[in-house]
C-alpha beads as a LAMMPS data file, in Angstrom:
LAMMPS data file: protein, C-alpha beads

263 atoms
262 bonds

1 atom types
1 bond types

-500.0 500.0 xlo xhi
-500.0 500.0 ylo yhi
-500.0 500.0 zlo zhi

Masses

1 110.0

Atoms # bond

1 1 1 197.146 333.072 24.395
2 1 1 198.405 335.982 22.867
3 1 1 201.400 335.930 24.662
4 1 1 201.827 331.926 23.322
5 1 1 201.226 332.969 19.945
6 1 1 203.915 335.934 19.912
7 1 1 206.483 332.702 21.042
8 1 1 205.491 330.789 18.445
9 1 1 205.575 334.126 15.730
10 1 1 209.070 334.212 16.949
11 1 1 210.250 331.250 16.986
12 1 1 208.963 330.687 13.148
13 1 1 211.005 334.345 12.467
14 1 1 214.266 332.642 14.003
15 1 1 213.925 329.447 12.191
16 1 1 213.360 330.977 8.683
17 1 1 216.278 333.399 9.657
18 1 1 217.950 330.197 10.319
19 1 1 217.162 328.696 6.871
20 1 1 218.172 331.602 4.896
21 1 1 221.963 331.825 6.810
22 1 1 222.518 328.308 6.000
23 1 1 221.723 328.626 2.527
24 1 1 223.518 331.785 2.343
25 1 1 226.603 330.074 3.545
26 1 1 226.197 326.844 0.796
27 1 1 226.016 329.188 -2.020
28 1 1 229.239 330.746 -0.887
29 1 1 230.738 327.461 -0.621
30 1 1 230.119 326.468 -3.896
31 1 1 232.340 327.977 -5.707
32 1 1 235.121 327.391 -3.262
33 1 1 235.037 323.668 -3.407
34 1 1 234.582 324.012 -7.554
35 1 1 237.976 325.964 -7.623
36 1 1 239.393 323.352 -5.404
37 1 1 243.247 322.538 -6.484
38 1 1 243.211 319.085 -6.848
39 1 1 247.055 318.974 -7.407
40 1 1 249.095 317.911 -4.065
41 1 1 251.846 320.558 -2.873
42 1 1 250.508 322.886 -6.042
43 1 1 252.001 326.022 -4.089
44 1 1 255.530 324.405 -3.434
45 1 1 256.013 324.702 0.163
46 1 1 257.009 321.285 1.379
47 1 1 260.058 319.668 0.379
48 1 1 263.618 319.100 1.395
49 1 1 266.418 319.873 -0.153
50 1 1 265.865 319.758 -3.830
51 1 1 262.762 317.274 -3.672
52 1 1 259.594 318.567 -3.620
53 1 1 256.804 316.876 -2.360
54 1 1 254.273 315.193 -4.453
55 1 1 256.576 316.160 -7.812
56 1 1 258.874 313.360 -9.528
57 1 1 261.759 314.987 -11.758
58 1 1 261.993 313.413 -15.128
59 1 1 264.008 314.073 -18.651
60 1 1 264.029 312.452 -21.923
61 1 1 268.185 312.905 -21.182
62 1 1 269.127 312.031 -18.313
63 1 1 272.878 312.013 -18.197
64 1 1 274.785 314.229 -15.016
65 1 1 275.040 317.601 -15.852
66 1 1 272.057 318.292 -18.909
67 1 1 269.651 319.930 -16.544
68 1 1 269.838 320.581 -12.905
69 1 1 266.177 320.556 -10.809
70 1 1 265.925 322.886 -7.660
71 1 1 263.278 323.828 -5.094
72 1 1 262.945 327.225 -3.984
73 1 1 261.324 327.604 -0.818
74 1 1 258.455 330.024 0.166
75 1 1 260.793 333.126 2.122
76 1 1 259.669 337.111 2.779
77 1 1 256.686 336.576 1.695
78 1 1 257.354 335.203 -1.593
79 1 1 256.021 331.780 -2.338
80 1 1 257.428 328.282 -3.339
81 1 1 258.820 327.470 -6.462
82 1 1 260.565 325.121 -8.642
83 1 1 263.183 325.336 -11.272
84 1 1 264.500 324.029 -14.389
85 1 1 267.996 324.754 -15.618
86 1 1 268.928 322.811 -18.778
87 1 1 272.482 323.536 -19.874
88 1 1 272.572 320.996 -22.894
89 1 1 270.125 320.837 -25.160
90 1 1 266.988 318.235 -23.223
91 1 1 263.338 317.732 -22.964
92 1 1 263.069 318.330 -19.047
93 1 1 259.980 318.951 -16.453
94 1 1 258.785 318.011 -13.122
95 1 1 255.598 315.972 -13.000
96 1 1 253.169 314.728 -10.622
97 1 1 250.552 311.445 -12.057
98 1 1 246.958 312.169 -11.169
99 1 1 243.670 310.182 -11.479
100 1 1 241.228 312.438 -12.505
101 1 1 237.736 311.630 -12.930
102 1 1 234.887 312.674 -15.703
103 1 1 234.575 315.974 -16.612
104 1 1 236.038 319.729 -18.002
105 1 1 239.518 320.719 -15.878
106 1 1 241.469 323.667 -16.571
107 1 1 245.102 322.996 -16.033
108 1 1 247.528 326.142 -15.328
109 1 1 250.826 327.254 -13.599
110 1 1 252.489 331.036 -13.440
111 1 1 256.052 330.616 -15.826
112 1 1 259.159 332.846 -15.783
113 1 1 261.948 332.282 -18.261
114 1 1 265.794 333.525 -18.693
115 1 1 267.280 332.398 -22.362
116 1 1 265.263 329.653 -23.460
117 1 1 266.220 328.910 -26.878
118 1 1 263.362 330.569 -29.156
119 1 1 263.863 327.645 -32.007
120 1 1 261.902 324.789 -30.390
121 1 1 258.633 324.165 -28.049
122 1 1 259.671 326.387 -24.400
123 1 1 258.250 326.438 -21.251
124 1 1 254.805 324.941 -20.769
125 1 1 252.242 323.386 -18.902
126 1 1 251.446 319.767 -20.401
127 1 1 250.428 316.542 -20.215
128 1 1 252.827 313.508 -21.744
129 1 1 249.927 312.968 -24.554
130 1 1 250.677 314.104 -27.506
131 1 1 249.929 317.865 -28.224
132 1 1 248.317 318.828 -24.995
133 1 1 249.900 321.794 -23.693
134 1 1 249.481 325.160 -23.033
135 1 1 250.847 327.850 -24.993
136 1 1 255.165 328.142 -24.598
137 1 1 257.404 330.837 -23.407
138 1 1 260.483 331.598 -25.159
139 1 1 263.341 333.777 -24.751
140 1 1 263.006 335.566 -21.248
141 1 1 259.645 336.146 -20.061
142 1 1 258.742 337.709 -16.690
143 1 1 255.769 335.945 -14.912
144 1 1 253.116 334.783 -17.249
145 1 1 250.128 332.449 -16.313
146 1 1 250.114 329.288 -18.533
147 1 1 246.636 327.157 -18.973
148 1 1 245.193 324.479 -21.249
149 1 1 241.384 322.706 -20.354
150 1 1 241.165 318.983 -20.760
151 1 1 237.542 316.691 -20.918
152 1 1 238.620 313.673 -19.478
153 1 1 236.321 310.850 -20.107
154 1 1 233.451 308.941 -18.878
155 1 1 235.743 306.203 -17.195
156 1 1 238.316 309.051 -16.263
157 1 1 241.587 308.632 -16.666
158 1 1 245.650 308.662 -15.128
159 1 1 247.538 311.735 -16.488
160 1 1 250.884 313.023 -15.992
161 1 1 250.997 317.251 -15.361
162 1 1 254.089 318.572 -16.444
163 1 1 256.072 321.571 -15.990
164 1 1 258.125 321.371 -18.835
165 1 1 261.182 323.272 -20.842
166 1 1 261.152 321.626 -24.141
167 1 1 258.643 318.683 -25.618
168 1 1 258.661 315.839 -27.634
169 1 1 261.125 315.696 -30.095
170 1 1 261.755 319.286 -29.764
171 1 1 265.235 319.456 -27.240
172 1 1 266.484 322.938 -26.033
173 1 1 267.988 324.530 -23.412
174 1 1 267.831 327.448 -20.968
175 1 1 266.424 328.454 -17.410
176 1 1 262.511 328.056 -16.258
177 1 1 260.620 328.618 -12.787
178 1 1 257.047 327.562 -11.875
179 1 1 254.616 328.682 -9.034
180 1 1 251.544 328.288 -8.063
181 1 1 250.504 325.193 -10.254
182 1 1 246.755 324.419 -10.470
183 1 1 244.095 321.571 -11.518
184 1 1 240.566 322.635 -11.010
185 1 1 237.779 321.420 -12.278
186 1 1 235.488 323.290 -14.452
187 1 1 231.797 323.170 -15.619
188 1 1 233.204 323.834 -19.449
189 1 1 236.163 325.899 -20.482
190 1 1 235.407 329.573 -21.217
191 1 1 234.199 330.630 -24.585
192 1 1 236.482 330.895 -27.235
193 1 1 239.491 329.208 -25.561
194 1 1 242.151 327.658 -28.445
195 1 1 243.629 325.374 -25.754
196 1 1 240.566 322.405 -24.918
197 1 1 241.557 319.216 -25.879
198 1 1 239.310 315.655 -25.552
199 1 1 241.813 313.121 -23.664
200 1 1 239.886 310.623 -25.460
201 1 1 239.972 311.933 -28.610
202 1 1 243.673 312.446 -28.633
203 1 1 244.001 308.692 -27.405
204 1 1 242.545 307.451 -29.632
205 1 1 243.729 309.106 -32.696
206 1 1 247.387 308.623 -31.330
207 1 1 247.022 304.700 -30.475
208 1 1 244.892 303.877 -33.616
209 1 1 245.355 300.741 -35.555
210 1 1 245.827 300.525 -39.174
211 1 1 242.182 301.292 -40.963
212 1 1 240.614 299.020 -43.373
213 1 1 238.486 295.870 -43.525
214 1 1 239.049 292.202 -42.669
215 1 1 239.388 291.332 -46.346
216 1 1 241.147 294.560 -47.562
217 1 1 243.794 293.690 -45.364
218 1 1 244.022 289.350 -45.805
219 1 1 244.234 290.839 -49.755
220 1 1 247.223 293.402 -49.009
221 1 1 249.153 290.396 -47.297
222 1 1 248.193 287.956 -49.951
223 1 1 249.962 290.610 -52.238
224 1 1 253.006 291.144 -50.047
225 1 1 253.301 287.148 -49.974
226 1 1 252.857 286.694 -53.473
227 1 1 255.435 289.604 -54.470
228 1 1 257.883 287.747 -52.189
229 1 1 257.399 284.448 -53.844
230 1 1 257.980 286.326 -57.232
231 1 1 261.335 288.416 -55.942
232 1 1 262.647 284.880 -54.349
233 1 1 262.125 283.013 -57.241
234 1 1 263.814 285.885 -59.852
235 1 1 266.992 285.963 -57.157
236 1 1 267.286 282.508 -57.346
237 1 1 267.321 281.350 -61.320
238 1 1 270.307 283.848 -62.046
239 1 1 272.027 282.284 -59.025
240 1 1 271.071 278.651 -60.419
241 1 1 271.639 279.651 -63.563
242 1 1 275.767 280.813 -62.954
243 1 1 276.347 278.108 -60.627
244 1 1 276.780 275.180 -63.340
245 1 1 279.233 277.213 -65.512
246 1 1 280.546 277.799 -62.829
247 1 1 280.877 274.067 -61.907
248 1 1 281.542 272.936 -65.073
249 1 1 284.175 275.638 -65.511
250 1 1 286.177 273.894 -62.705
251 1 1 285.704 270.374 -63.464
252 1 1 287.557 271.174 -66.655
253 1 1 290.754 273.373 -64.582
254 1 1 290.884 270.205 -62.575
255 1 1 291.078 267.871 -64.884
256 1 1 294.067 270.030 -66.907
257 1 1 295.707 269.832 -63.798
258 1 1 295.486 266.280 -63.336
259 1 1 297.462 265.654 -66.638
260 1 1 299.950 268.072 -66.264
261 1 1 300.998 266.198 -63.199
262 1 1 300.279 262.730 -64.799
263 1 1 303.101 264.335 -67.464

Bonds

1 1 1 2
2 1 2 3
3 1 3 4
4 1 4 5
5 1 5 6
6 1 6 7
7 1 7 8
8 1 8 9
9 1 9 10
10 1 10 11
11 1 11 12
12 1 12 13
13 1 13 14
14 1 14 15
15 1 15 16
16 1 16 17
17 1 17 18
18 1 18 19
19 1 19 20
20 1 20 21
21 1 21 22
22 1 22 23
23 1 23 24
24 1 24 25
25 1 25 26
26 1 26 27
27 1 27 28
28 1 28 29
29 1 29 30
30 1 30 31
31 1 31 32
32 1 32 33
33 1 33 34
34 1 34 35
35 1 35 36
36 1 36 37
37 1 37 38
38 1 38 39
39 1 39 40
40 1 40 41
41 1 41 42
42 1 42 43
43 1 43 44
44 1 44 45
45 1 45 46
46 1 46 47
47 1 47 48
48 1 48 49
49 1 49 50
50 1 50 51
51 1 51 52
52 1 52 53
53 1 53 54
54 1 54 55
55 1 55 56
56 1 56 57
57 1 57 58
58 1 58 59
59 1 59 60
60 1 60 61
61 1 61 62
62 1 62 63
63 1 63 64
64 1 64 65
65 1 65 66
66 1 66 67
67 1 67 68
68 1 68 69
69 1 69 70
70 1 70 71
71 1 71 72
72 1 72 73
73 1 73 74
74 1 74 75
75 1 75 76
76 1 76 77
77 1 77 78
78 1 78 79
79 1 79 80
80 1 80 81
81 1 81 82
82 1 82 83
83 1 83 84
84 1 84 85
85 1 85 86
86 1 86 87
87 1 87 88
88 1 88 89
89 1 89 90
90 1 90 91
91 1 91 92
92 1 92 93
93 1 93 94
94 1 94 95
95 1 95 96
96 1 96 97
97 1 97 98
98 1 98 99
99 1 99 100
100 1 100 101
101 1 101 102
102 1 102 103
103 1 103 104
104 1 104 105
105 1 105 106
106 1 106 107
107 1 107 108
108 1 108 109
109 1 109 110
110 1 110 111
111 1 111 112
112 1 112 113
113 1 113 114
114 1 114 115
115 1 115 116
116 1 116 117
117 1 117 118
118 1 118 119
119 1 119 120
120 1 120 121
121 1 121 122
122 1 122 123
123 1 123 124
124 1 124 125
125 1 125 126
126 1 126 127
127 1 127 128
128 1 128 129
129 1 129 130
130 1 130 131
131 1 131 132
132 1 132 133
133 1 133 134
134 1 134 135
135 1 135 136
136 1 136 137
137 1 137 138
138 1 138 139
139 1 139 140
140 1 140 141
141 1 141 142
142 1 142 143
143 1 143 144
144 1 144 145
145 1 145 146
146 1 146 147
147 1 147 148
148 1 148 149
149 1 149 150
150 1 150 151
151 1 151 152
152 1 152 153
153 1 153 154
154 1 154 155
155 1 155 156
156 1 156 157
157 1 157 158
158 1 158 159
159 1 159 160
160 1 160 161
161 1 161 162
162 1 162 163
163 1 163 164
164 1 164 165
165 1 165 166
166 1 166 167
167 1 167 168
168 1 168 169
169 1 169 170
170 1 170 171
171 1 171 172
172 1 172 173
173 1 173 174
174 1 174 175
175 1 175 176
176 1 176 177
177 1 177 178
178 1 178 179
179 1 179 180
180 1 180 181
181 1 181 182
182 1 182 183
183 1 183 184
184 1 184 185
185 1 185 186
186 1 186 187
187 1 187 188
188 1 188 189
189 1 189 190
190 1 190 191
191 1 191 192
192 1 192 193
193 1 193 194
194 1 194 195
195 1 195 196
196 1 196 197
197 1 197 198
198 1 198 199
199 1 199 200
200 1 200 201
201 1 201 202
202 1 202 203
203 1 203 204
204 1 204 205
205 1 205 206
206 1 206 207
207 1 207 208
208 1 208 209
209 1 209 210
210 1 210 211
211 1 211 212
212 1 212 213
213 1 213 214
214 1 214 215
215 1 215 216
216 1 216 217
217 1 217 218
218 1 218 219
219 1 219 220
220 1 220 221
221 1 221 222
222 1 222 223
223 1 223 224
224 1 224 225
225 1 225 226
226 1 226 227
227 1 227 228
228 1 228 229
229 1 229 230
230 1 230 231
231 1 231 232
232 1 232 233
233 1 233 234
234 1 234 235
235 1 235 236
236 1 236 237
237 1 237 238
238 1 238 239
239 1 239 240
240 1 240 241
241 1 241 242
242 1 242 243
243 1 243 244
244 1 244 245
245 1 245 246
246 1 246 247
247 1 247 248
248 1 248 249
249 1 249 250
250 1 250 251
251 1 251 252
252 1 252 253
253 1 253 254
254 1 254 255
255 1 255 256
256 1 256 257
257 1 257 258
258 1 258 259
259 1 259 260
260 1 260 261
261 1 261 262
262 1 262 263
């Protein structure tokens, strides 16, 4: 019996050991699958020639010769990149489209730069919404993590992550190279960060209609009608007006010429 119940002390020992590895190893995991980079090919090593897997190269001008796109391949140790080299002034980037579902991401990428012009928007790590970017680089800049954090909605929502020298309506020129580019998804971004934006939020502010109610507007087009009517009708009188002097004018040359020749 006691021999039985030193088994049975054991195996109890063993299982709880058991229990306690196991939950050892989930908390460890945790964090590993919350710092997950969700972007494909994020670290640049697959690609051929100058494509790189998973990224799409893209320019507001695209015309031979305004900005060349490379891959650098990971070598001695060193890992992949990708460049931009914009020779006339352009809003250039490489960009991979993501689905992305509810919640807090933070959105980075390591940046180097050589000349970018320092009058416009740099080198930066955006989205093609409006304002949503990460801080810019200017000038030349040795290696320099760039990150924004972005709440993406209840019904989530498609995104394009850029790597980008320049922005929207702000064209320049110069040379830029990314590594190590990152999505991850957050619980919330950390205190104090100037760089969170609501992709809702800045939807809806950029696609909003005009503001007013049903009958303040039918009022402002009755207005615009009715001032229409009134500049139509004042162009016309004058015109209405000149036209029978006119008329009469030359029904009295014609008839001067008539008797000359009857003469």
């Amino acid at each position: 019996m006691r021999f039985c119940g030193g088994l049975a002390r054991l195996a109890a020992l063993s299982l709880l050991l058991l229990l306690v590895t196991l939950c050892l190893l989930l908390t460890r995991s945790i964090p590993a699958c919350a710092e997950e980079n969700l972007l494909h090919n994020g670290d640049f090593k697959v690609g051929s020639g100058d494509s790189v897997d998973g990224w799409q190269n893209d320019a507001w001008v695209q015309s031979p010769g305004t900005t060349d796109y490379h891959w650098i391949r990971p070598a001695d140790g060193q890992p992949g990149q990708v460049e931009l080299f914009t020779h006339k002034d352009n809003d250039a980037r490489w960009k991979q489209p993501m689905a992305l579902t509810p919640g807090w991401y933070e959105i980075s990428v390591e940046a180097r730069t050589e000349k970018v012009l320092p009058f416009f928007i740099g080198v930066s790590i955006s989205t093609l919404d409006n304002g949503v970017m990460s801080a810019d680089l200017r000038g030349d800049n040795d290696w320099h993590r760039l990150q924004f954090y972005l709440k993406v909605g209840p019904r989530g929502a498609d995104v394009d992550v850029c790597l980008r020298l320049g922005g929207y309506m702000n064209l320049t020129r110069g040379r830029a190279l990314f590594r190590d580019a990152r999505v991850v998804r957050i619980a919330v971004p950390p205190a104090g960060a100037d760089r969170a934006y609501d992709l809702d939020a800045v939807r809806k502010a950029q696609f909003a209609g005009p503001v007013g109610s049903p009958w303040s507007l039918a009022a402002t087009f009755a207005m615009l009608l009715a001032l229409a009517a009134f500049g139509w009708r004042l162009l016309g009188e004058p015109a209405a007006v000149i036209a029978k002097p006119v008329q009469a004018s030359i029904g009295k040359s014609a008839r001067k010429k008539i008797k000359a020749r009857g003469r």
